[in-house]
C-alpha positions in Angstrom: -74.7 63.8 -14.4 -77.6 62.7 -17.1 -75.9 59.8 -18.5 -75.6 56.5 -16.7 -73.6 53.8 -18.6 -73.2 50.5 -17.9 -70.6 48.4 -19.8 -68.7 45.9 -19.7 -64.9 45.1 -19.6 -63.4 44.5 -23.3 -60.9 46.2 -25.2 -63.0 48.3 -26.8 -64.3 49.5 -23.4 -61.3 52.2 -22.4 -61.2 54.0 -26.1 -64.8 54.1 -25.7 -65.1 55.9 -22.6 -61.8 58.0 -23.6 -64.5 58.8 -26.9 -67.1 60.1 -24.6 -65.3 62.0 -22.0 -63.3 63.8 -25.1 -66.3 64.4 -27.2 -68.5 65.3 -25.1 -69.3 66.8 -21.6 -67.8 64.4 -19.0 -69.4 66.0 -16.2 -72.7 64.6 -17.8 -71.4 60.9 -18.0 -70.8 58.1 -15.6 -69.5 54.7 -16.5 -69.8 51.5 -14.4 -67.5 48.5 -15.7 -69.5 45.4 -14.6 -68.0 41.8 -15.6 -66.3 40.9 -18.9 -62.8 40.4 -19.3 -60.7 40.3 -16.3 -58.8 42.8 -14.9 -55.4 41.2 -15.1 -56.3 41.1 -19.2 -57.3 44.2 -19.7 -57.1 47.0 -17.0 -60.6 49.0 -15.9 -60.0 52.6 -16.7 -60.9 54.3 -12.9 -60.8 57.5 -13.1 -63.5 60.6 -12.0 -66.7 59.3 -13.4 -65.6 55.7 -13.7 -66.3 53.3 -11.2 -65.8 49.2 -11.1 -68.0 46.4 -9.5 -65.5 43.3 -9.6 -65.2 42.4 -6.3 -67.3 42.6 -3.0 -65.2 45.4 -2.6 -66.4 47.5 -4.9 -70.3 46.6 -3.1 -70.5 50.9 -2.3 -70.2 51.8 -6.1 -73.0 49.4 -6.5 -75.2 51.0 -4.0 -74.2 54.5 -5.9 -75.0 53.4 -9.5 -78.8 51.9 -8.2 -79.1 55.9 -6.9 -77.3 57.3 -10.0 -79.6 55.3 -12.4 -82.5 56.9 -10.6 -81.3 60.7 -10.9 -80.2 60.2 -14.5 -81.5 61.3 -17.5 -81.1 58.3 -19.7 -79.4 55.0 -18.9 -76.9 52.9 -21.4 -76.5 48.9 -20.6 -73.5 48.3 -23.0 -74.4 44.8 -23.1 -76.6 43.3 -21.0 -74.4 40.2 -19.2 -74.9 40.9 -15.9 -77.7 39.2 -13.3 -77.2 42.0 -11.2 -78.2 44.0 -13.5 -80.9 42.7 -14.2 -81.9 42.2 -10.5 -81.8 45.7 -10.3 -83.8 47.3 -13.5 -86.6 44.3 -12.6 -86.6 45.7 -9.0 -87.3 49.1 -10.3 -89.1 48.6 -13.4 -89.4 52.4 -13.5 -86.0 52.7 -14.9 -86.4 50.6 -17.9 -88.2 53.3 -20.1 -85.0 55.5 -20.0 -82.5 52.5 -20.6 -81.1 52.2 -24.1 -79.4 48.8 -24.7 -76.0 48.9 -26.6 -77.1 45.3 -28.0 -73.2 43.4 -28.6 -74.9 40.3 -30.3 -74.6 37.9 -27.0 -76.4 39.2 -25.0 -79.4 39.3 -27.5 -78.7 36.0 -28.7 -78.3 34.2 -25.1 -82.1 34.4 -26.0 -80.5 30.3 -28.0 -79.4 29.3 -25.0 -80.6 26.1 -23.7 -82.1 26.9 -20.4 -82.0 23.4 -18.5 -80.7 25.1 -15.4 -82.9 27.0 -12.9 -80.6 29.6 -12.8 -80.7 29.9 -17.1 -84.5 29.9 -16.7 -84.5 32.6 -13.9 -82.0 34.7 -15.6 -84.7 34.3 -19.4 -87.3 35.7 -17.4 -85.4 38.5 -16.3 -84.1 39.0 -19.7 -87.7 39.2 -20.9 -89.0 41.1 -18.5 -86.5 44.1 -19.1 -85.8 43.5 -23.0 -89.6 44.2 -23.7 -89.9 47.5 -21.8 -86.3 49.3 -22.9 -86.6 52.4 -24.5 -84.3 52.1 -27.3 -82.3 49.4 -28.5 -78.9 50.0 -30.0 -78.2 47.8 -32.6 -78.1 46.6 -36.6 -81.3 46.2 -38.4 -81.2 42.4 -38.5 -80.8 42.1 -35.0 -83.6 44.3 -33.9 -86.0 42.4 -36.0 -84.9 39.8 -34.0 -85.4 40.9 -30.6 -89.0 41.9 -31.8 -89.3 38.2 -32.7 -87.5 36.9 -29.9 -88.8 39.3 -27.0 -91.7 41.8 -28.5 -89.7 44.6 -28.0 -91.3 48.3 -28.3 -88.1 49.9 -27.8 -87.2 52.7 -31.0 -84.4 51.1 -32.9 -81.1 53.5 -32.9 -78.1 52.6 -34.7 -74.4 53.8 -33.1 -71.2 52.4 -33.2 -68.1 51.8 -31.0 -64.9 54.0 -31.9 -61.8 51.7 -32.6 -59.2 52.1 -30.4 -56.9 53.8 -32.4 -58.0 56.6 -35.0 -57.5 55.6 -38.7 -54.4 58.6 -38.9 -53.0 55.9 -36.1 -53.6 52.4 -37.9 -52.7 54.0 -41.3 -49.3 55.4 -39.3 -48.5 51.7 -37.7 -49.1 49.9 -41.1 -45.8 52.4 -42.4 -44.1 51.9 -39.1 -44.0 47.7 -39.5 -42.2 45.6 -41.4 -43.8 45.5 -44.8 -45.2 42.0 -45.8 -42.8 40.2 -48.2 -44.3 37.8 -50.4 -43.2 34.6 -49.6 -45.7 32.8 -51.4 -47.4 31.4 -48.4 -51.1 32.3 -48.0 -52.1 33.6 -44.4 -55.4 33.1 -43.0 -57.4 33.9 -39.8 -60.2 32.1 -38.9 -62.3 33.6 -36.1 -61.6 35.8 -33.4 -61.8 34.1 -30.2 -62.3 31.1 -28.6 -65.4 31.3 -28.4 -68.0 28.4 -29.5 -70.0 31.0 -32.0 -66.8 31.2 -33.9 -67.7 27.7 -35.3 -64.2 26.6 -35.4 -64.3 23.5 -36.7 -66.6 24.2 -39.7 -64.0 26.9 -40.8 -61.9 23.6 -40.8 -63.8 21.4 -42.3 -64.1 24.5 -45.0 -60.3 25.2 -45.5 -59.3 21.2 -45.7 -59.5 20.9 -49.2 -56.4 23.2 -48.9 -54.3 21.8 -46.6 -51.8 20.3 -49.4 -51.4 24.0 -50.3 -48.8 26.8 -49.1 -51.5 27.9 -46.5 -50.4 28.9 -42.8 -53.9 29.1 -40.8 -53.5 31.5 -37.8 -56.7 30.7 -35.0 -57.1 33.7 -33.0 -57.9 31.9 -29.1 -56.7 34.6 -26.9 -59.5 35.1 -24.9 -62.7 33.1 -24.5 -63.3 29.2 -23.3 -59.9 27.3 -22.5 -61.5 24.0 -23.2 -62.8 25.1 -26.5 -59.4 26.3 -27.7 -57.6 23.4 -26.8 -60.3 21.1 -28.8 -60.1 23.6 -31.6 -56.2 23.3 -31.4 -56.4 19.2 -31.4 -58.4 19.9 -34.2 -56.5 21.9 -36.5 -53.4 20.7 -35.9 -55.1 17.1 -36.9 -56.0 18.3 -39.9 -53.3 21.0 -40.8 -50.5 19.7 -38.9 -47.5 22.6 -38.8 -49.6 24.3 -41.2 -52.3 25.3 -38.0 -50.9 28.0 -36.1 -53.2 28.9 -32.4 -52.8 32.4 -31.6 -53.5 32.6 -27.4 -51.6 35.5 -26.4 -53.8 38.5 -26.1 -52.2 41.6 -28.3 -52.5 45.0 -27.9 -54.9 47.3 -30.5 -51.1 48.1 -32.1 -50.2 44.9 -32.1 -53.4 43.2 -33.4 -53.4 46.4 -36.4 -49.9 44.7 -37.7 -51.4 41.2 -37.4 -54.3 41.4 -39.3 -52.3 43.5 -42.2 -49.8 40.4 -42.5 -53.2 38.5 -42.9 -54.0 37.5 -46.8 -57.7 36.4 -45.9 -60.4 36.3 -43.3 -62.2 33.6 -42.6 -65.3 34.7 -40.3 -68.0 32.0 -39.4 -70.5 33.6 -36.5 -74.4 33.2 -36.9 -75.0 35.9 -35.2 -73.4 40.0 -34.8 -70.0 39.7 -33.6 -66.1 40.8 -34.3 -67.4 43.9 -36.0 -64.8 45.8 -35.0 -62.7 42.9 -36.6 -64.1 43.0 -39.7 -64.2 46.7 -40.4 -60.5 46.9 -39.8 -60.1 44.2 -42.3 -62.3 46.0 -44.7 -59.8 48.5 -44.1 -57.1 47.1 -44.7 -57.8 45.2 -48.0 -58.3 42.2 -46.9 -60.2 39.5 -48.8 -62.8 38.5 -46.4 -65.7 35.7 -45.5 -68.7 35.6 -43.4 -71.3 33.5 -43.1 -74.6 34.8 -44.6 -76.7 33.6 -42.1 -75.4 36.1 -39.5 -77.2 40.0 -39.2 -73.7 41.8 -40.1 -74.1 40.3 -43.6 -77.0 42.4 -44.6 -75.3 45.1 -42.4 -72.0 45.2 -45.0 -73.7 44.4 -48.1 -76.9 46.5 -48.1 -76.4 49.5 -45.6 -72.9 49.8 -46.2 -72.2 48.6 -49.6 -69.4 46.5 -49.6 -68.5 43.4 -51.2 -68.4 40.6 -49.0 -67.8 36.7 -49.1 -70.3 34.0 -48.1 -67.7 31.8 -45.9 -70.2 28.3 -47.4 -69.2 29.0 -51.0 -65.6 27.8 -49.5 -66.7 24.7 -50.4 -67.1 25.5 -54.1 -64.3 27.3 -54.4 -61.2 25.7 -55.8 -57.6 27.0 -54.6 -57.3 29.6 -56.9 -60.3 31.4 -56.6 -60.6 30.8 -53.2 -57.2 32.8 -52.4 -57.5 35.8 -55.2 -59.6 38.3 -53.9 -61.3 41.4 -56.3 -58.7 44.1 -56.3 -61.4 46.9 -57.4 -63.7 45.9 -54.7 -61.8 45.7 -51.5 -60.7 49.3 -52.9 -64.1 50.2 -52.6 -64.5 48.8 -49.2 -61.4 50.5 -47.9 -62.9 53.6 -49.0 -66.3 52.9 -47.5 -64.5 51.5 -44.3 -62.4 55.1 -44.1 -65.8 57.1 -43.8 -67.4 54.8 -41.2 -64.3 54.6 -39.1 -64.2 58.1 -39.3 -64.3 59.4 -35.9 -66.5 62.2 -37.0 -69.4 59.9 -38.5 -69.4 58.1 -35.1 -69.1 61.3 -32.8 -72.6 62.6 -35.1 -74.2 58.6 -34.3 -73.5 59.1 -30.8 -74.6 62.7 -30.6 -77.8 61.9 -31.7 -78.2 59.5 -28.6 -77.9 62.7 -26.1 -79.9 65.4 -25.5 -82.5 63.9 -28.2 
């Protein structure tokens, strides 16, 4: 075993490891699932070289990842979440010149966090303690000019991506398998992708309410994430958009969520910082017209380095109905196309290749 990986519990965590193990040399990997989504939401994939740490029960896979992490090779925190984690790496500051940090945008950006707590503050100094000394970071370019900012990181910047969790052959066969859309004159829209506060909910609305004497149905995606929050941002919408303002809290399979976001007409995306990547790539894919705010690190990351045409989600405001719904048939052609090559499972076998053995 060389490989150490650390990651936590999201949907995208089962394809991924399913990536590695068929890739690659699965003897030479071992994956510890650490927090993140529950297990009731989205099952931990135990198999031979996965193990969990949920529960007290798991306490002996614990004490077997601190002595795997010392005989590996290279270690890989897919996001770094977890104050036992960082317990241990500070513990043995050894390790931290071998770990490579899969950075998934919260966990770098935690670094906003008011820390008016003693546990916030504890868990900062941890944070900059091990941030400073990893050997690679993982990440988009805009992002790792902030953690040099934010934490004077040394670490070599890498660049990788996640595979989806179906190949595009799959998404392309469940877009012929579902109903097609039938044109019904109403406008669909998703705003954000969780209920989560760095969605930034209620700006979206506050975008979109010029429109809301329009044929518009708004579809808030709130299936995972802070209860509170999505009940606000429900209170909310449905304030301002009435039956028009449809919440979205069941969580839906990869299948599911493909035929979902291909009913969409537009995408309405409002995060400061990297996150829904995934998300938007698949919309990229599929055509879809769609908006993100320009403040965030993915925008230079679709525009520049991967050439598509994006829309600044603050020139809503200037935008009248018309213009605002029609999206530019020739460009999200081109990003379709550009989409296909980076969701390619070859281009990201080749990014992850280059992280082992180098």
């Amino acid at each position: 075993m060389k490989y150490v990986h650390v990651i936590v519990n999201t949907a995208y965590t089962a394809p991924f490891i399913s990536f590695v193990n068929t890739h690659f040399k699965a003897e030479e990997h071992f994956f510890y699932v650490i927090g993140g989504w529950s297990e009731e939401t989205v099952r931990v994939p135990v198999s031979g070289n996965v193990r969990s740490l949920y529960h007290t029960r798991h306490l002996l896979n614990g004490f077997r990842m601190l002595k795997d992490m010392n005989v590996s090779k290279k270690i890989f925190i897919h996001g770094l979440f977890s104050p036992y984690i960082l317990w241990a790496l500070v513990t043995q500051p050894w390790l931290l010149k071998k770990c490579s940090w899969a950075v998934w945008g919260g966990d770098l950006y935690h670094y906003q966090v008011p820390r008016e707590t003693l546990r916030l503050k504890v868990e900062e100094w941890l944070r900059r303690i091990c941030i400073k000394r990893f050997g690679e970071l993982i990440t988009i370019k805009g992002d790792y000019e902030l953690a040099q900012k934010w934490y004077g990181v040394k670490g070599v910047y890498k660049y990788a991506m996640y595979s989806t969790p179906l190949k595009i052959a799959e998404i392309d066969q469940i877009i012929r398998s579902g109903q097609p859309k039938v044109d019904t004159g109403v406008i669909s829209i998703q705003i954000g992708n969780s209920a989560a506060y760095e969605n930034n909910h209620f700006e979206i609305i506050d975008l979109l309410k010029q429109y809301r004497d329009q044929n518009i149905k708004i579809y808030a995606l709130l299936s995972y994430g802070e209860n509170d929050y999505a009940e606000k941002v429900i209170a909310y919408g449905r304030s301002v958009f009435e039956d028009k303002f449809v919440p979205v809290r069941n969580y839906m399979e990869f299948k599911d969520f493909v035929l979902f976001m291909n009913s969409m007409d537009l995408i309405v995306f409002n995060h400061k910082r990297q996150q829904a990547l995934g998300n938007l790539l698949l919309a990229t894919y599929l055509q879809k017209k769609v908006f993100i705010s320009s403040e965030s690190s993915l925008w230079g990351l679709f525009t520049d380095e991967f050439g598509m045409m994006m829309e600044d989600t603050q020139s809503i405001r200037d935008l009248d109905y018309e213009r605002f719904k029609t999206k530019n048939q020739a460009g999200v052609e081109r990003n379709k196309i550009k989409a296909d090559v980076i969701l390619d499972e070859k281009f990201i076998i080749g990014l992850w290749d280059a992280l082992f053995d180098k």
